[in-house]
KOLGU-4560 file (N, C-alpha, C; in nm, 3 decimals, padded with zeros to 5 digits):
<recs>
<n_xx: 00.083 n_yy: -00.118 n_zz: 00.000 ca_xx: 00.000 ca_yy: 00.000 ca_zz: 00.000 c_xx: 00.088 c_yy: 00.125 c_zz: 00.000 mol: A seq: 1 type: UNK>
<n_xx: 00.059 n_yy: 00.209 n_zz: -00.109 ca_xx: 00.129 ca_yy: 00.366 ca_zz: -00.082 c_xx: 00.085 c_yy: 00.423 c_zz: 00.046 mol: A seq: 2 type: UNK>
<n_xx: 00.197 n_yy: 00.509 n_zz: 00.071 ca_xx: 00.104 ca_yy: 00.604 ca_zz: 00.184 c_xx: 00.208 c_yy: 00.716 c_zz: 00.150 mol: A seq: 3 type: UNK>
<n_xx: 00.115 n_yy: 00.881 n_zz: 00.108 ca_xx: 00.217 ca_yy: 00.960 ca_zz: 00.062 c_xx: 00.211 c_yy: 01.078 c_zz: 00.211 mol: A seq: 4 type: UNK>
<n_xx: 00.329 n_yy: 01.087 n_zz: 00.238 ca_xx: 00.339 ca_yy: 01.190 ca_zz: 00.365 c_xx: 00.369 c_yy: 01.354 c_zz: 00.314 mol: A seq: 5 type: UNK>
<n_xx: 00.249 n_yy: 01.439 n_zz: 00.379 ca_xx: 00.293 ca_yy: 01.574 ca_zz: 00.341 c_xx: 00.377 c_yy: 01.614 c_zz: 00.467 mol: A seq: 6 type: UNK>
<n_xx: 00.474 n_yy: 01.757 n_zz: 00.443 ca_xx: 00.502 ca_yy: 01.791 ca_zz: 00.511 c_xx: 00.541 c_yy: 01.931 c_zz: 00.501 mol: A seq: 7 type: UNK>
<n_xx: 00.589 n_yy: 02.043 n_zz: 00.608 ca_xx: 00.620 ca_yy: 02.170 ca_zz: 00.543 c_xx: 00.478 c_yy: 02.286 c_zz: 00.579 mol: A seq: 8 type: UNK>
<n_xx: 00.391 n_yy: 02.203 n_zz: 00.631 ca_xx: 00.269 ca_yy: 02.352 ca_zz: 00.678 c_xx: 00.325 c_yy: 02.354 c_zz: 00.792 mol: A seq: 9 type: UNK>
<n_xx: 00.218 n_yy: 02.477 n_zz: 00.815 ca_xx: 00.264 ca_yy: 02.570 ca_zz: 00.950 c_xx: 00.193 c_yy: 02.717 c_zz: 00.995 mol: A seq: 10 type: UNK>
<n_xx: 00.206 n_yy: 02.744 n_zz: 01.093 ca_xx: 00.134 ca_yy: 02.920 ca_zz: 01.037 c_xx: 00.236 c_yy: 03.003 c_zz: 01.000 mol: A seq: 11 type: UNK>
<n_xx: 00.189 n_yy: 03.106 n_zz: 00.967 ca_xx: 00.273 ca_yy: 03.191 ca_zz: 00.867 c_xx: 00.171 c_yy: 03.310 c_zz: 00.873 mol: A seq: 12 type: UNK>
<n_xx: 00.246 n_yy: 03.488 n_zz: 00.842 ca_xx: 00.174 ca_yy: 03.573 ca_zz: 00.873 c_xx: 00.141 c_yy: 03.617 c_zz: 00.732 mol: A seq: 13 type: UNK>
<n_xx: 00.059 n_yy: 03.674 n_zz: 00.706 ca_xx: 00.017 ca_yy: 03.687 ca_zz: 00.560 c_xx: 00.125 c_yy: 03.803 c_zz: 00.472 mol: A seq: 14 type: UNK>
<n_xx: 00.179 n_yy: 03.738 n_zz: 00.363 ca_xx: 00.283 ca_yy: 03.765 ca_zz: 00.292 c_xx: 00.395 c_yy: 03.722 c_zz: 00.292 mol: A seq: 15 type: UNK>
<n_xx: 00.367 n_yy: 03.586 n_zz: 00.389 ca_xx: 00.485 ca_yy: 03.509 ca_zz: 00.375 c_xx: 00.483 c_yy: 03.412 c_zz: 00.355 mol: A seq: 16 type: UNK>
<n_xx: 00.621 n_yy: 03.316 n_zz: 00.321 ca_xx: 00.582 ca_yy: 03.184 ca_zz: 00.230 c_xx: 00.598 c_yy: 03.033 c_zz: 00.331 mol: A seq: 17 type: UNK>
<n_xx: 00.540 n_yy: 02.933 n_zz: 00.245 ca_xx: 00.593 ca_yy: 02.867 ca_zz: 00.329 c_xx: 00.606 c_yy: 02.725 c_zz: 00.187 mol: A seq: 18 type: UNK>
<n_xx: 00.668 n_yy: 02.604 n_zz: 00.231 ca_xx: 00.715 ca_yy: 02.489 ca_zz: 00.107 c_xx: 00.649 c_yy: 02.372 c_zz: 00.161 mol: A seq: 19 type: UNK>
<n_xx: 00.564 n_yy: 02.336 n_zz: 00.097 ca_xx: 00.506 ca_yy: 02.169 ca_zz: 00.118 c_xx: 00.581 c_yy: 02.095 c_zz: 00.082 mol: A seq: 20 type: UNK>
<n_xx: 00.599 n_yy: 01.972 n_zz: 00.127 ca_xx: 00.679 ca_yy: 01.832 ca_zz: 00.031 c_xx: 00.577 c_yy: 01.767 c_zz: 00.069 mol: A seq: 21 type: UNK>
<n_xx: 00.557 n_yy: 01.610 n_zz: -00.007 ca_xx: 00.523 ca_yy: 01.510 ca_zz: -00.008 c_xx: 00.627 c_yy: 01.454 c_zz: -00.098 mol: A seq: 22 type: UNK>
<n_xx: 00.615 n_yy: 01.303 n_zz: 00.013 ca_xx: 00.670 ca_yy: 01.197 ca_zz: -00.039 c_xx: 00.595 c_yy: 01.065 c_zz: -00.002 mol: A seq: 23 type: UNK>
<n_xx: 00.655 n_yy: 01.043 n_zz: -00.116 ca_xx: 00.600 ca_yy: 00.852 ca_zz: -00.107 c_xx: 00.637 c_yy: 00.759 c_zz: -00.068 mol: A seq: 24 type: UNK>
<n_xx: 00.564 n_yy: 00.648 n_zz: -00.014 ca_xx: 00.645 ca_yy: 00.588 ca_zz: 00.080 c_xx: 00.718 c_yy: 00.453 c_zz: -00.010 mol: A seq: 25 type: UNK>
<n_xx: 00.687 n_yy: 00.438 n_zz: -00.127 ca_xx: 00.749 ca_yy: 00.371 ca_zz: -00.198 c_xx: 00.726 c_yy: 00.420 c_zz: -00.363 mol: A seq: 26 type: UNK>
<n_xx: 00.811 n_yy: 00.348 n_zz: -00.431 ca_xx: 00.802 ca_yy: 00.389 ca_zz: -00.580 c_xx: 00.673 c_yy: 00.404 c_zz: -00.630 mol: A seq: 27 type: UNK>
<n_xx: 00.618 n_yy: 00.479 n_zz: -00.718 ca_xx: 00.494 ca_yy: 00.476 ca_zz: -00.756 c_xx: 00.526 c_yy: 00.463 c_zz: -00.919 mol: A seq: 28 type: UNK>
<n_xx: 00.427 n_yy: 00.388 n_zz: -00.980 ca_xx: 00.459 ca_yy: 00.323 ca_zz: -01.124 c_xx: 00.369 c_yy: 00.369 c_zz: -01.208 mol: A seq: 29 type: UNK>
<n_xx: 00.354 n_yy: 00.441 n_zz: -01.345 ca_xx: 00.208 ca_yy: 00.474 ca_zz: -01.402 c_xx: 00.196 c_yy: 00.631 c_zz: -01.349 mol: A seq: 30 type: UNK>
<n_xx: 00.250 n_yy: 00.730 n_zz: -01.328 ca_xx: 00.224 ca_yy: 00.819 ca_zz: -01.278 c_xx: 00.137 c_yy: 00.901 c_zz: -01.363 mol: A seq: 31 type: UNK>
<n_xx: 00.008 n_yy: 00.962 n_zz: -01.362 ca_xx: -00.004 ca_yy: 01.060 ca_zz: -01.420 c_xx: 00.002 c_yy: 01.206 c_zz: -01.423 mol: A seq: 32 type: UNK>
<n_xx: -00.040 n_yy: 01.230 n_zz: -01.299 ca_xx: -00.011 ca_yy: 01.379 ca_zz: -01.255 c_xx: 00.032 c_yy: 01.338 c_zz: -01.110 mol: A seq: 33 type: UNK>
<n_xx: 00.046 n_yy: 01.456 n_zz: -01.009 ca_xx: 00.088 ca_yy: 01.506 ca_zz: -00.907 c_xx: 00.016 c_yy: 01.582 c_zz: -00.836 mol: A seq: 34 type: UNK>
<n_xx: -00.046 n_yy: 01.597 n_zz: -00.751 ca_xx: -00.068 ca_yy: 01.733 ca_zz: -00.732 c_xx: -00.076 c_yy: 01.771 c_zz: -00.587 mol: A seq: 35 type: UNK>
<n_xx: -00.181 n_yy: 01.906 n_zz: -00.580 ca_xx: -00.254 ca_yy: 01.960 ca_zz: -00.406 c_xx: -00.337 c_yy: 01.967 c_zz: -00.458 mol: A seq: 36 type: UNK>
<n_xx: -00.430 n_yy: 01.979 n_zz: -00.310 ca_xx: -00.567 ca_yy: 01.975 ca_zz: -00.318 c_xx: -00.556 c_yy: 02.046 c_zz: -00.177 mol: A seq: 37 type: UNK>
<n_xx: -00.694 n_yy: 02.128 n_zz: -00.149 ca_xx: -00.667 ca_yy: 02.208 ca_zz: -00.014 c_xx: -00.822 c_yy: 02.198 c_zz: 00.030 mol: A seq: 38 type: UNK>
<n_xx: -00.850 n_yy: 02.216 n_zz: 00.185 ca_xx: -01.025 ca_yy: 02.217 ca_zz: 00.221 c_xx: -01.034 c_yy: 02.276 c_zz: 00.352 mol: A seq: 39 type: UNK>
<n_xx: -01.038 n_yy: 02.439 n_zz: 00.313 ca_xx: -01.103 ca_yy: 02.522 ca_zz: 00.412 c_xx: -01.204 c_yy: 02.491 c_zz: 00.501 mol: A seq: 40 type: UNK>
<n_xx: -01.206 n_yy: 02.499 n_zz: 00.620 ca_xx: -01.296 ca_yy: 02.474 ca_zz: 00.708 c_xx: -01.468 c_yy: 02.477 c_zz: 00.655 mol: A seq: 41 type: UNK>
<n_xx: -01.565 n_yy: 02.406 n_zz: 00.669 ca_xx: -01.701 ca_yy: 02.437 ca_zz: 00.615 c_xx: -01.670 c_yy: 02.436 c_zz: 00.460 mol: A seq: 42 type: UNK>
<n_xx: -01.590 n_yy: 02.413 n_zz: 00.453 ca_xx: -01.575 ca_yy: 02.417 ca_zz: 00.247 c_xx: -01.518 c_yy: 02.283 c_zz: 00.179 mol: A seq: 43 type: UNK>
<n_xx: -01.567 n_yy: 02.257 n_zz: 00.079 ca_xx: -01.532 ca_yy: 02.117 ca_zz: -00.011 c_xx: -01.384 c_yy: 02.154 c_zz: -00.039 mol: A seq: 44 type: UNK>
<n_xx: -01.329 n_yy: 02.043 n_zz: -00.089 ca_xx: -01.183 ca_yy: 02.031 ca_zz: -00.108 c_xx: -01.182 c_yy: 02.101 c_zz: -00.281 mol: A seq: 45 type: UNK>
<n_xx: -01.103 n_yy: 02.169 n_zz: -00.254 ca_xx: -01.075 ca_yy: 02.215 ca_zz: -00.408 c_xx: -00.927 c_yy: 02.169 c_zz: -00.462 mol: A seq: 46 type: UNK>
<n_xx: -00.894 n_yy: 02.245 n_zz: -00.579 ca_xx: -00.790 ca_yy: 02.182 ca_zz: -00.711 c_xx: -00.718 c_yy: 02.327 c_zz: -00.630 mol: A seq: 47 type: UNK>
<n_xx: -00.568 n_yy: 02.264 n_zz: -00.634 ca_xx: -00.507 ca_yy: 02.405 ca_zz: -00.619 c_xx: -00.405 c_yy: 02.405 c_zz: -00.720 mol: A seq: 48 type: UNK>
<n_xx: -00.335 n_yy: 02.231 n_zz: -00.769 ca_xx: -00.230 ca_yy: 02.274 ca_zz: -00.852 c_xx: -00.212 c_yy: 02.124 c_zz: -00.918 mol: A seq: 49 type: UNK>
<n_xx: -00.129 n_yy: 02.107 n_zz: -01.014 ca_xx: -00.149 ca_yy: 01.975 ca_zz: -01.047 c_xx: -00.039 c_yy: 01.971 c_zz: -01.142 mol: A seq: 50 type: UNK>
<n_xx: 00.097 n_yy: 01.851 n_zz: -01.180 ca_xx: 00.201 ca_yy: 01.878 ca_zz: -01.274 c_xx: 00.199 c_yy: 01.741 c_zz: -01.298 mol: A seq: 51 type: UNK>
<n_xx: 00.179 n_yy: 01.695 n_zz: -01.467 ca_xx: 00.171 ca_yy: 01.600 ca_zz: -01.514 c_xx: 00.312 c_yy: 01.514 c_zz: -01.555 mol: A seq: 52 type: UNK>
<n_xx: 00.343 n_yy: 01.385 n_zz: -01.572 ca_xx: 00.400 ca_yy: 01.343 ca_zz: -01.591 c_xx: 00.506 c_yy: 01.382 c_zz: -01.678 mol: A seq: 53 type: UNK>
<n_xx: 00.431 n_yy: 01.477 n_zz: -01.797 ca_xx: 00.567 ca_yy: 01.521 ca_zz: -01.903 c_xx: 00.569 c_yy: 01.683 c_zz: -01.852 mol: A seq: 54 type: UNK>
<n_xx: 00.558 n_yy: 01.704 n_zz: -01.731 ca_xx: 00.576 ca_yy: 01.819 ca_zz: -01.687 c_xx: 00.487 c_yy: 01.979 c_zz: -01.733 mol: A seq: 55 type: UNK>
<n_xx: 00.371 n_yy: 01.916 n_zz: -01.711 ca_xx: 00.299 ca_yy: 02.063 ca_zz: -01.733 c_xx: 00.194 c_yy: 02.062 c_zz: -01.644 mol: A seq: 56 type: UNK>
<n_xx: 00.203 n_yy: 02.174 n_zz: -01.593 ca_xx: 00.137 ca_yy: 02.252 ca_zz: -01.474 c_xx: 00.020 c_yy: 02.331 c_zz: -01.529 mol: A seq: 57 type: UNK>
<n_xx: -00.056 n_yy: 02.338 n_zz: -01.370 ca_xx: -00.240 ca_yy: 02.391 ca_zz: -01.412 c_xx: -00.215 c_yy: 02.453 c_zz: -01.251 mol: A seq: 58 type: UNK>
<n_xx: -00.289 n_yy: 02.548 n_zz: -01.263 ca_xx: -00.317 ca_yy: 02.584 ca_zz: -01.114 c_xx: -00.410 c_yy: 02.632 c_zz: -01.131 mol: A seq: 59 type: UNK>
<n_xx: -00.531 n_yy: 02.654 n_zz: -01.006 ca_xx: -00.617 ca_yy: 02.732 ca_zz: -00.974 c_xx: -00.576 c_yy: 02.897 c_zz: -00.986 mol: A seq: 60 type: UNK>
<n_xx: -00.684 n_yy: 02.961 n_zz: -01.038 ca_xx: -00.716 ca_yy: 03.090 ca_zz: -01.033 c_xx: -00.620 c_yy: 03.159 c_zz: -00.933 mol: A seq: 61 type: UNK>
<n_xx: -00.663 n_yy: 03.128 n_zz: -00.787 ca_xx: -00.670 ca_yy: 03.194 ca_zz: -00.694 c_xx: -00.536 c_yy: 03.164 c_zz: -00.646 mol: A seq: 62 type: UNK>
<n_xx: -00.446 n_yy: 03.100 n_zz: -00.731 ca_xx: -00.288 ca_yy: 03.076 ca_zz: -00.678 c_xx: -00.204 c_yy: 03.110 c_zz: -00.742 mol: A seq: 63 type: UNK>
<n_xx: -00.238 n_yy: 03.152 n_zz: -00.900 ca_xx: -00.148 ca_yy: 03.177 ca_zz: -00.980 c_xx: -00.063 c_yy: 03.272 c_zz: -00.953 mol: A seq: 64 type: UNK>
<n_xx: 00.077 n_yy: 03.249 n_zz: -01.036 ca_xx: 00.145 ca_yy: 03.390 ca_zz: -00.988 c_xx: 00.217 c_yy: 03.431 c_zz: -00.839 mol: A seq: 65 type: UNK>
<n_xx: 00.123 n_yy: 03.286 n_zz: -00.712 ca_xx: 00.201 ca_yy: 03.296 ca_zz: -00.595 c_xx: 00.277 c_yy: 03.153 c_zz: -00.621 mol: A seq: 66 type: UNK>
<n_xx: 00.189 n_yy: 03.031 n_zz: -00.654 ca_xx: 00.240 ca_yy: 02.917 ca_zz: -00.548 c_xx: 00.334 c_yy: 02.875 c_zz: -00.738 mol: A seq: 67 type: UNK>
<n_xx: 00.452 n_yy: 02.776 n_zz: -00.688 ca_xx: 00.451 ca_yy: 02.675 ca_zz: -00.725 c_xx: 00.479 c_yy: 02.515 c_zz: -00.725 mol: A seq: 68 type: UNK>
<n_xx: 00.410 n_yy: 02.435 n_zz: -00.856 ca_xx: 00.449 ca_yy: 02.341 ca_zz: -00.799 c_xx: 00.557 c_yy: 02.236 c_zz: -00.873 mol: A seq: 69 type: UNK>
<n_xx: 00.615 n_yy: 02.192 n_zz: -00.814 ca_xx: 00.753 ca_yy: 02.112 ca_zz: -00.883 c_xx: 00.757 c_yy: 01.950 c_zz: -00.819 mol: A seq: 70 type: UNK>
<n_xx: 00.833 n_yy: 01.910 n_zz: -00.913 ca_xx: 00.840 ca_yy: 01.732 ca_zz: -00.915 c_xx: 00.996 c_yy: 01.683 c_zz: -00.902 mol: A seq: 71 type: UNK>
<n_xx: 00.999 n_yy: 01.580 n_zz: -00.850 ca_xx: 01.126 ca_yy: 01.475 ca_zz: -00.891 c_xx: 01.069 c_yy: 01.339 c_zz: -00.885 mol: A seq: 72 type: UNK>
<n_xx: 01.088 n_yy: 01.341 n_zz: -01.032 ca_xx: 01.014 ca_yy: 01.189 ca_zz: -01.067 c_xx: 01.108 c_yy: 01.047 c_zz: -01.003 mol: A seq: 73 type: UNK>
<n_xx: 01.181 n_yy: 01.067 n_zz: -00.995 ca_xx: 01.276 ca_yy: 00.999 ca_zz: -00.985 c_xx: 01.332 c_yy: 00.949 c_zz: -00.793 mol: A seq: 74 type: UNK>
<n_xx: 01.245 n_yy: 01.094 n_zz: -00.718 ca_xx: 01.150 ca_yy: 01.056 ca_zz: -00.560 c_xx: 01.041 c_yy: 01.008 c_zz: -00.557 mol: A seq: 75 type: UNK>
<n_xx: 00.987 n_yy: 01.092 n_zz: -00.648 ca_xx: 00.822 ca_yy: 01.032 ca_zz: -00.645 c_xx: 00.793 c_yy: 01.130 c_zz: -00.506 mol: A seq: 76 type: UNK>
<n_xx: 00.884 n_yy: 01.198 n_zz: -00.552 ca_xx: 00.856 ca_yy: 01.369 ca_zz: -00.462 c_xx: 00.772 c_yy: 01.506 c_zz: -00.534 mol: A seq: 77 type: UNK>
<n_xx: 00.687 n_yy: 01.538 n_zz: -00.504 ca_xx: 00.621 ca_yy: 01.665 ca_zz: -00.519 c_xx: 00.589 c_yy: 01.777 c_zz: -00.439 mol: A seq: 78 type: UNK>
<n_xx: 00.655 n_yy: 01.938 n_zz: -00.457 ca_xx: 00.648 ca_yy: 02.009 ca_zz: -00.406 c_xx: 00.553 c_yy: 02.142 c_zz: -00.422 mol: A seq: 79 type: UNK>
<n_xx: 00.512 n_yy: 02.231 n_zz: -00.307 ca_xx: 00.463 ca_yy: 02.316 ca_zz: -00.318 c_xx: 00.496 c_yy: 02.451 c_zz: -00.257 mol: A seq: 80 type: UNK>
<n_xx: 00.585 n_yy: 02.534 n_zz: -00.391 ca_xx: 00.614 ca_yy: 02.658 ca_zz: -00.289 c_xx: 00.529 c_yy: 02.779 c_zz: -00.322 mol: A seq: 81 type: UNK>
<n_xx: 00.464 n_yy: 02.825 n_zz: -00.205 ca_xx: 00.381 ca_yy: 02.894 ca_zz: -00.182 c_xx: 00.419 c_yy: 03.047 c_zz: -00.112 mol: A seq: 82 type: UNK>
<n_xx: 00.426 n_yy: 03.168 n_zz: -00.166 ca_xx: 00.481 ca_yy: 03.259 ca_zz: -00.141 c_xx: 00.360 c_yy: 03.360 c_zz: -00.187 mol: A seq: 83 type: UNK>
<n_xx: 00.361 n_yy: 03.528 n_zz: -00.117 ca_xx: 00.239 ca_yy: 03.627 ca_zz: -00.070 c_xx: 00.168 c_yy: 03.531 c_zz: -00.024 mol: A seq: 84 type: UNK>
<n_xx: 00.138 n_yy: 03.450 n_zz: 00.097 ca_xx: 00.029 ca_yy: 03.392 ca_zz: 00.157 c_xx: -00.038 c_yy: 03.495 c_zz: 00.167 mol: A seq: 85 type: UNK>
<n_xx: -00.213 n_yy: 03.428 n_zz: 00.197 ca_xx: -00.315 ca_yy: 03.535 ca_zz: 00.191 c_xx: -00.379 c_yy: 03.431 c_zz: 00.322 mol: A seq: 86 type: UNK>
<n_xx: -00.462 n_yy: 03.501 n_zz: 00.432 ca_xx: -00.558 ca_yy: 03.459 ca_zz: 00.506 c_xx: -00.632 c_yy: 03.312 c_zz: 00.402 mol: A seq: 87 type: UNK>
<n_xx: -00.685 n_yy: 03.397 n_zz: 00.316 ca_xx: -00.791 ca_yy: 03.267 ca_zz: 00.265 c_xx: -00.711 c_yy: 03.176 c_zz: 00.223 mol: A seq: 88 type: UNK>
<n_xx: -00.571 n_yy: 03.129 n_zz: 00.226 ca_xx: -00.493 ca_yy: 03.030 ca_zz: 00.190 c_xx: -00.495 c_yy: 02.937 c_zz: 00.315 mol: A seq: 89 type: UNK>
<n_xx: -00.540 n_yy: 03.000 n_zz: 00.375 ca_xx: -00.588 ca_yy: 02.901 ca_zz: 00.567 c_xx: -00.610 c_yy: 02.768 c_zz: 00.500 mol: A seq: 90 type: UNK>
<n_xx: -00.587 n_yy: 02.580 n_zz: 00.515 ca_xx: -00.694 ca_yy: 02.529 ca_zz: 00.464 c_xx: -00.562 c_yy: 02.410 c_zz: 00.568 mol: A seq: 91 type: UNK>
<n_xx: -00.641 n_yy: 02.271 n_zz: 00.469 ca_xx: -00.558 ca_yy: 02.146 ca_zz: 00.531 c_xx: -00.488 c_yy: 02.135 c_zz: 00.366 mol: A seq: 92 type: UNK>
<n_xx: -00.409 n_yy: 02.102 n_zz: 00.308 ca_xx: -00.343 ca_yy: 02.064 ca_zz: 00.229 c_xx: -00.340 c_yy: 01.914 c_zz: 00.186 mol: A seq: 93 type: UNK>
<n_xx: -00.367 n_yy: 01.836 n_zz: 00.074 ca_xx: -00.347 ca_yy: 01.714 ca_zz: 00.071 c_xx: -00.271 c_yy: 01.707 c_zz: -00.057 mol: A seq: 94 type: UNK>
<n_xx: -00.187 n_yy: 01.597 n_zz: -00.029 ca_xx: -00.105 ca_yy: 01.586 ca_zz: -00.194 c_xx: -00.166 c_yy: 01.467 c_zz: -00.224 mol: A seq: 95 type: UNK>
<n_xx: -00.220 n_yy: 01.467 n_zz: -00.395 ca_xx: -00.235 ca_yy: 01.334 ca_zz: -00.460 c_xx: -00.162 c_yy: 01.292 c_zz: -00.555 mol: A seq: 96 type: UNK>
<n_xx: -00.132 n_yy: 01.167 n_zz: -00.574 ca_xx: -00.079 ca_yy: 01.114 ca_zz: -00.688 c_xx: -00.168 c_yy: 01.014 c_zz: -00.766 mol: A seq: 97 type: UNK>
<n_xx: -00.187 n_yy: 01.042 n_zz: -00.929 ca_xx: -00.266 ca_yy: 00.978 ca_zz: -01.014 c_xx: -00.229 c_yy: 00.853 c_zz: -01.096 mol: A seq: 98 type: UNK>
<n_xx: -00.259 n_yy: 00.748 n_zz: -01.071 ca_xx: -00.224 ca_yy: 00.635 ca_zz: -01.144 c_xx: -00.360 c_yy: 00.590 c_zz: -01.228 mol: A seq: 99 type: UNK>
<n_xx: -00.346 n_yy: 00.494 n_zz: -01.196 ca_xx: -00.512 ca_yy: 00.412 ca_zz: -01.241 c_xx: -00.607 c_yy: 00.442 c_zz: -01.122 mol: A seq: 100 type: UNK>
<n_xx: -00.547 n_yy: 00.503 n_zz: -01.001 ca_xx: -00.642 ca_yy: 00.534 ca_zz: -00.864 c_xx: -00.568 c_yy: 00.663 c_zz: -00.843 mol: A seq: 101 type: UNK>
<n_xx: -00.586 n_yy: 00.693 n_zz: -00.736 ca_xx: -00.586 ca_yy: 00.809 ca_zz: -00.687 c_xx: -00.529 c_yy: 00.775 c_zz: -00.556 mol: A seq: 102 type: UNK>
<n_xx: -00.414 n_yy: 00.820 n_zz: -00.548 ca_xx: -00.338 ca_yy: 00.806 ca_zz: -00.386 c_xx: -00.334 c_yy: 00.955 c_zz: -00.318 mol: A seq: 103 type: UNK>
<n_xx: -00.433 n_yy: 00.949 n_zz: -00.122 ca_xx: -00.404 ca_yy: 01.065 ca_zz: -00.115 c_xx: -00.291 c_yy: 01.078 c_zz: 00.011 mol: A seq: 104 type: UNK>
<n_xx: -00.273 n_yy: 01.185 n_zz: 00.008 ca_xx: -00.241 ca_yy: 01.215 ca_zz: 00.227 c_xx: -00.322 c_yy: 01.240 c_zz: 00.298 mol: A seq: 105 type: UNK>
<n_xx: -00.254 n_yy: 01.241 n_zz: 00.430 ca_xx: -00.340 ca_yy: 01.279 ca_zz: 00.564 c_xx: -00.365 c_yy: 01.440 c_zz: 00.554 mol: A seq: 106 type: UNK>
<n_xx: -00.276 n_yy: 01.491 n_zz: 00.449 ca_xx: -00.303 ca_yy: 01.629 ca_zz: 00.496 c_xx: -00.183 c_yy: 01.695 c_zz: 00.535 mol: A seq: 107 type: UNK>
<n_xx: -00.165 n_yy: 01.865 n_zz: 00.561 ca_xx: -00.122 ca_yy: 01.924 ca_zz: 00.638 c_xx: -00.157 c_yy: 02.053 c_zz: 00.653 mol: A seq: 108 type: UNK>
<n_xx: -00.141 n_yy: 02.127 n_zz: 00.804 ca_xx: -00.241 ca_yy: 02.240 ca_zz: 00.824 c_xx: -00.170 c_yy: 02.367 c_zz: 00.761 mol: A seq: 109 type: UNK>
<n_xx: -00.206 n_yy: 02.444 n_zz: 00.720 ca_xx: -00.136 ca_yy: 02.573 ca_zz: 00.676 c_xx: -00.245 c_yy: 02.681 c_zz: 00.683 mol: A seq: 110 type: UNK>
<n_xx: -00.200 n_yy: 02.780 n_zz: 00.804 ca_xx: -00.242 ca_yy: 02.861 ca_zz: 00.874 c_xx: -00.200 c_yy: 03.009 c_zz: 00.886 mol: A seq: 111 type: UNK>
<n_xx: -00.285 n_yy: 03.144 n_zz: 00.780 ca_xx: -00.212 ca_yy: 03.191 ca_zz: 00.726 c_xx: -00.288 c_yy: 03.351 c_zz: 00.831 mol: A seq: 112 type: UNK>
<n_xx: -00.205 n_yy: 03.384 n_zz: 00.846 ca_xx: -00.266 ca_yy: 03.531 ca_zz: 00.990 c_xx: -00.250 c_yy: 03.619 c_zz: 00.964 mol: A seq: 113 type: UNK>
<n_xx: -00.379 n_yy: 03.729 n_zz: 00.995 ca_xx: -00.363 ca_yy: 03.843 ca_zz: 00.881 c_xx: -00.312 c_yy: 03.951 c_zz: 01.012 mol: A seq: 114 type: UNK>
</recs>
């Protein structure tokens, strides 16, 4: 069984950055994309960023221009650097990885204070 560990949240005061990692706990085979996914309190989990196997990136609206996100295929590592934090960037963070399923994390909190 995969199990991918995030790590790297934290609070942070608004306009400042902070770097997610996830890693996997073993090789992952079939990769298709990468990504985050984030879920504000009282709110559904949304798309925040996503980098496909031959390396092309999508992000949400509401991140462009701050966050990015980067890969090492070769960890089966995916990162998220996230810089101008904003309050509404408050959420839990989950990294997924896309095969024929969908592998997620537990999460991590990132807590952004205005």
């Amino acid at each position: 069984q995969v199990q991918l560990v995030e790590s790297g949240g934290g609070l942070v005061q608004a306009g400042g950055s902070l770097r997610l990692s996830c890693a996997a706990s073993r090789r992952i085979f079939n990769i298709n994309a990468m990504g985050w996914y984030r879920q504000a309190p009282g709110k559904q989990r949304e798309f925040v960023a996503t980098i496909t196997s031959g390396g092309s990136t999508n992000y949400a609206d509401s991140v462009k221009g701050r966050f990015t996100i980067s890969r090492d295929s070769a960890k089966n590592t995916v990162d998220l650097q996230m810089n101008s934090l904003k309050p509404e960037d408050t959420a839990v963070y989950y990294c997924s990885v896309t095969t024929f399923i969908a592998y997620w994390g537990q999460g991590t909190q990132v807590t952004v204070s205005s």
